[in-house]
BALOVO-604053 format. One record per residue (C-alpha): residue number from 1; residue in three letters; chain; x, y, z. Coordinates in steps of 0.2 Angstrom, whole numbers, plus 5000, padded with zeros to 4 digits. Example, Ala and Ser with C-alpha at 12.3 -4.5 7.8 and 13.67 -1.06 7.14 Angstrom:
BALOVO-604053
1/ala/A/5062/4978/5039
2/ser/A/5068/4995/5036
//
This chain:
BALOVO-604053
1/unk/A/5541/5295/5708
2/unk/A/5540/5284/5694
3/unk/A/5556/5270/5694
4/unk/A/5550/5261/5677
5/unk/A/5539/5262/5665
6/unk/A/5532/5251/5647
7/unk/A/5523/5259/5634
8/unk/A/5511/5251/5619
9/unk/A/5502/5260/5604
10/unk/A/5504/5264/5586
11/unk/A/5519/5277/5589
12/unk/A/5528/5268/5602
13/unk/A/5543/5277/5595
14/unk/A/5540/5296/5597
15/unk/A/5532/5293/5613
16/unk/A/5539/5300/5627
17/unk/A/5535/5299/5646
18/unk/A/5534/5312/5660
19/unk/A/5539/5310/5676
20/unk/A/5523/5310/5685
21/unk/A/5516/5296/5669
22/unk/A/5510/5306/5657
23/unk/A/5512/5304/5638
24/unk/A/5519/5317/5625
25/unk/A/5518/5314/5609
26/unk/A/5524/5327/5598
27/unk/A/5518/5331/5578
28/unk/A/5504/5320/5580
29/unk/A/5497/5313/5561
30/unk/A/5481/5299/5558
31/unk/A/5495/5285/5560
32/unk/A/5496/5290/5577
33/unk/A/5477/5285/5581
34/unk/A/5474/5269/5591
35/unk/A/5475/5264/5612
36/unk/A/5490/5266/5619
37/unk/A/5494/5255/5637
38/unk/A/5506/5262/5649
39/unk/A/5514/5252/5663
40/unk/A/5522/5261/5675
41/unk/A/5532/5255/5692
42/unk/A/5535/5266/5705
43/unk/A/5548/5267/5718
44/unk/A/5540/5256/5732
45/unk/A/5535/5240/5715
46/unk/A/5518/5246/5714
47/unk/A/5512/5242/5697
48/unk/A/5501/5255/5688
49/unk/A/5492/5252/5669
50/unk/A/5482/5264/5661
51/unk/A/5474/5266/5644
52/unk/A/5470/5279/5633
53/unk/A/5463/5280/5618
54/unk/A/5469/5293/5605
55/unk/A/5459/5299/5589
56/unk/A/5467/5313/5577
57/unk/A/5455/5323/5567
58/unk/A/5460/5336/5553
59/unk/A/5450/5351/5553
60/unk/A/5436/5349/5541
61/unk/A/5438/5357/5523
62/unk/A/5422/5368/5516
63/unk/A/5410/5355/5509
64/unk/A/5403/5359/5491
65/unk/A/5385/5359/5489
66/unk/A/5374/5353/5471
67/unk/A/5356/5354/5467
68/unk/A/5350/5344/5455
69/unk/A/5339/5361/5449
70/unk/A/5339/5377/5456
71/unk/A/5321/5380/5450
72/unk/A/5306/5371/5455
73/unk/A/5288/5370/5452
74/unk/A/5278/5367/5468
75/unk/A/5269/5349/5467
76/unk/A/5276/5344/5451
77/unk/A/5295/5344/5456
78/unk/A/5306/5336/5466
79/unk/A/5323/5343/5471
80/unk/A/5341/5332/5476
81/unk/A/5354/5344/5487
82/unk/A/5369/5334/5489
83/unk/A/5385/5336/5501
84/unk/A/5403/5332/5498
85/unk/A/5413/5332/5512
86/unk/A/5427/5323/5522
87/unk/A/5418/5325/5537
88/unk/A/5409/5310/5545
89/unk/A/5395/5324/5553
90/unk/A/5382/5333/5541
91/unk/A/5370/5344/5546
92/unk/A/5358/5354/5535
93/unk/A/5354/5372/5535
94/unk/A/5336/5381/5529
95/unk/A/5338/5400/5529
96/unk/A/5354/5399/5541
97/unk/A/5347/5389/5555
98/unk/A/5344/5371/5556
99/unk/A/5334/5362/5545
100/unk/A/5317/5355/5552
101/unk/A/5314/5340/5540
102/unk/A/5296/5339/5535
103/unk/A/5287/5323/5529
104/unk/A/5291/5327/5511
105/unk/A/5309/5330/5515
106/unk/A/5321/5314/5515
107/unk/A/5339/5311/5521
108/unk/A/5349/5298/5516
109/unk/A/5357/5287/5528
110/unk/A/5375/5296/5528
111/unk/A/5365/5312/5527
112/unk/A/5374/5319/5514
113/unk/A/5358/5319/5501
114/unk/A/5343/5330/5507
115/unk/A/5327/5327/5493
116/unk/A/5311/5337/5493
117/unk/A/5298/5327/5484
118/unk/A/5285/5335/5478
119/unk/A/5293/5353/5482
120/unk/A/5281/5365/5491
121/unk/A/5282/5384/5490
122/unk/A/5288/5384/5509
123/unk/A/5305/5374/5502
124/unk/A/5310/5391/5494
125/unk/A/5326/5398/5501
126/unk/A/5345/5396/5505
127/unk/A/5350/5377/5508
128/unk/A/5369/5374/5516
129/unk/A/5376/5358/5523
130/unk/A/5385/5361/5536
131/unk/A/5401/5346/5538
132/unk/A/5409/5344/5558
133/unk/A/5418/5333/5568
134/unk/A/5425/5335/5587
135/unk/A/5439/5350/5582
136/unk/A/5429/5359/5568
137/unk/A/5413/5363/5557
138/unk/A/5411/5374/5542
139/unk/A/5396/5377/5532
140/unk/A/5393/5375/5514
141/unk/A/5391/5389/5502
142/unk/A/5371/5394/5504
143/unk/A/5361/5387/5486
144/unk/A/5346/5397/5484
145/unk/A/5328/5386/5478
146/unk/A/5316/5394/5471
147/unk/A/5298/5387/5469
148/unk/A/5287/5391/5456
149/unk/A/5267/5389/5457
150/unk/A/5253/5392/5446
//
Protein backbone atom coordinates (compact mmCIF):
# COMPACT_ATOMS: atom_id res chain seq x y z
CA UNK A 1 0.00 0.00 0.00
CA UNK A 2 1.47 3.07 -0.85
CA UNK A 3 1.58 5.70 2.25
CA UNK A 4 3.35 8.76 0.05
CA UNK A 5 4.31 9.44 -2.86
CA UNK A 6 6.37 12.48 -5.20
CA UNK A 7 5.97 13.15 -8.63
CA UNK A 8 8.35 14.98 -11.46
CA UNK A 9 7.72 15.78 -15.26
CA UNK A 10 6.35 18.18 -17.63
CA UNK A 11 2.68 17.88 -16.45
CA UNK A 12 3.15 17.51 -12.92
CA UNK A 13 -0.31 18.99 -12.69
CA UNK A 14 -2.81 16.55 -14.39
CA UNK A 15 -0.93 13.69 -13.08
CA UNK A 16 -2.60 11.55 -10.93
CA UNK A 17 -1.30 8.51 -9.03
CA UNK A 18 -2.93 4.99 -8.49
CA UNK A 19 -2.82 3.08 -5.58
CA UNK A 20 -0.66 0.41 -6.61
CA UNK A 21 2.03 3.54 -8.15
CA UNK A 22 0.89 3.88 -11.31
CA UNK A 23 0.46 7.10 -13.43
CA UNK A 24 -2.62 8.45 -15.22
CA UNK A 25 -2.46 11.26 -17.14
CA UNK A 26 -5.60 12.12 -18.97
CA UNK A 27 -5.85 14.32 -22.52
CA UNK A 28 -2.37 13.79 -23.04
CA UNK A 29 -0.88 16.70 -25.76
CA UNK A 30 3.17 17.07 -27.04
CA UNK A 31 3.71 19.29 -23.91
CA UNK A 32 3.27 16.38 -22.09
CA UNK A 33 6.50 14.54 -23.54
CA UNK A 34 9.54 14.36 -21.35
CA UNK A 35 10.66 11.81 -18.06
CA UNK A 36 8.63 11.75 -15.60
CA UNK A 37 10.25 10.44 -11.81
CA UNK A 38 7.95 8.98 -9.19
CA UNK A 39 8.91 8.46 -5.56
CA UNK A 40 6.83 6.50 -3.79
CA UNK A 41 6.87 5.50 0.23
CA UNK A 42 5.25 2.61 1.31
CA UNK A 43 3.72 1.66 4.62
CA UNK A 44 6.69 0.02 6.32
CA UNK A 45 9.37 3.62 4.93
CA UNK A 46 10.63 1.71 1.99
CA UNK A 47 11.41 4.09 -0.60
CA UNK A 48 10.74 3.38 -4.34
CA UNK A 49 11.79 5.56 -7.63
CA UNK A 50 10.99 4.81 -10.93
CA UNK A 51 11.38 6.52 -14.27
CA UNK A 52 9.52 6.56 -17.29
CA UNK A 53 9.89 8.23 -20.28
CA UNK A 54 6.68 9.49 -22.18
CA UNK A 55 6.64 10.36 -26.01
CA UNK A 56 3.36 11.56 -27.70
CA UNK A 57 2.95 11.12 -31.51
CA UNK A 58 0.07 12.45 -33.62
CA UNK A 59 -1.09 10.18 -36.14
CA UNK A 60 0.66 11.02 -39.33
CA UNK A 61 -1.08 13.07 -42.03
CA UNK A 62 -0.97 11.64 -45.93
CA UNK A 63 2.26 13.04 -47.26
CA UNK A 64 2.12 14.74 -50.71
CA UNK A 65 4.23 13.48 -53.46
CA UNK A 66 6.13 15.78 -56.60
CA UNK A 67 8.23 14.72 -59.54
CA UNK A 68 10.22 16.87 -60.98
CA UNK A 69 8.71 15.27 -64.50
CA UNK A 70 6.57 12.75 -65.05
CA UNK A 71 8.08 11.72 -68.39
CA UNK A 72 11.60 10.57 -68.84
CA UNK A 73 13.93 9.44 -71.53
CA UNK A 74 16.02 6.57 -70.51
CA UNK A 75 19.82 7.56 -70.41
CA UNK A 76 19.29 11.03 -70.95
CA UNK A 77 17.15 11.98 -67.95
CA UNK A 78 17.25 12.24 -64.53
CA UNK A 79 14.16 12.35 -62.38
CA UNK A 80 13.62 14.12 -58.54
CA UNK A 81 10.51 12.43 -56.32
CA UNK A 82 10.15 14.41 -53.44
CA UNK A 83 8.12 13.83 -49.93
CA UNK A 84 6.42 16.37 -47.61
CA UNK A 85 5.48 14.96 -44.63
CA UNK A 86 5.50 15.58 -40.75
CA UNK A 87 6.58 12.43 -40.13
CA UNK A 88 10.21 11.67 -39.06
CA UNK A 89 10.13 7.99 -41.06
CA UNK A 90 9.99 7.89 -44.94
CA UNK A 91 9.81 4.85 -46.80
CA UNK A 92 9.61 4.61 -50.63
CA UNK A 93 7.40 2.47 -52.53
CA UNK A 94 7.94 0.93 -56.45
CA UNK A 95 4.88 -0.66 -57.81
CA UNK A 96 3.33 -0.97 -54.03
CA UNK A 97 5.99 -2.71 -52.43
CA UNK A 98 9.28 -1.43 -51.08
CA UNK A 99 11.53 0.19 -53.09
CA UNK A 100 15.12 -1.78 -53.76
CA UNK A 101 17.42 1.33 -54.51
CA UNK A 102 19.70 0.54 -57.34
CA UNK A 103 23.17 2.23 -57.82
CA UNK A 104 21.53 4.98 -59.91
CA UNK A 105 18.95 5.59 -57.30
CA UNK A 106 19.92 8.17 -54.61
CA UNK A 107 18.24 9.15 -51.23
CA UNK A 108 18.84 12.07 -49.46
CA UNK A 109 19.78 12.00 -45.90
CA UNK A 110 16.20 12.74 -44.38
CA UNK A 111 14.98 10.41 -47.13
CA UNK A 112 12.47 12.56 -48.13
CA UNK A 113 14.07 13.17 -51.99
CA UNK A 114 14.43 9.76 -54.03
CA UNK A 115 16.69 10.84 -57.58
CA UNK A 116 17.15 8.45 -60.61
CA UNK A 117 20.05 9.58 -62.55
CA UNK A 118 20.34 8.62 -65.59
CA UNK A 119 16.66 6.95 -65.59
CA UNK A 120 16.41 3.38 -67.00
CA UNK A 121 13.51 1.90 -68.66
CA UNK A 122 13.14 -0.52 -65.52
CA UNK A 123 12.47 2.96 -63.31
CA UNK A 124 9.00 3.05 -65.20
CA UNK A 125 6.03 2.71 -62.79
CA UNK A 126 3.99 3.89 -59.67
CA UNK A 127 6.38 5.76 -57.15
CA UNK A 128 4.68 6.52 -53.33
CA UNK A 129 6.44 7.63 -50.20
CA UNK A 130 5.10 6.03 -47.52
CA UNK A 131 5.59 8.58 -43.99
CA UNK A 132 5.22 6.52 -40.29
CA UNK A 133 6.10 6.80 -36.92
CA UNK A 134 5.29 4.34 -33.68
CA UNK A 135 1.17 4.83 -33.83
CA UNK A 136 0.74 5.25 -37.69
CA UNK A 137 1.82 5.27 -41.46
CA UNK A 138 0.00 6.27 -44.56
CA UNK A 139 1.31 6.19 -48.06
CA UNK A 140 1.40 8.85 -50.58
CA UNK A 141 -0.74 9.13 -53.58
CA UNK A 142 1.03 6.64 -56.25
CA UNK A 143 2.89 9.04 -59.24
CA UNK A 144 3.27 7.14 -62.29
CA UNK A 145 7.09 7.56 -64.41
CA UNK A 146 7.16 6.78 -67.50
CA UNK A 147 10.34 6.16 -69.49
CA UNK A 148 10.93 6.88 -72.97
CA UNK A 149 13.64 5.08 -75.10
CA UNK A 150 14.83 5.24 -78.64
Amino acid sequence: MVQSYHISGPSTGRVTINRDGSLLLKKVTKRDAGIYTVAVEKENSQTLIGYVKLSVYRHVRKPTLRISNTTATEDKDAVVFTCYSNAHTIQWLFNGTELQPTERMKLSQDHRSLTIDPVKREDAGNYQCEASNPISSVASVALELNVKFE
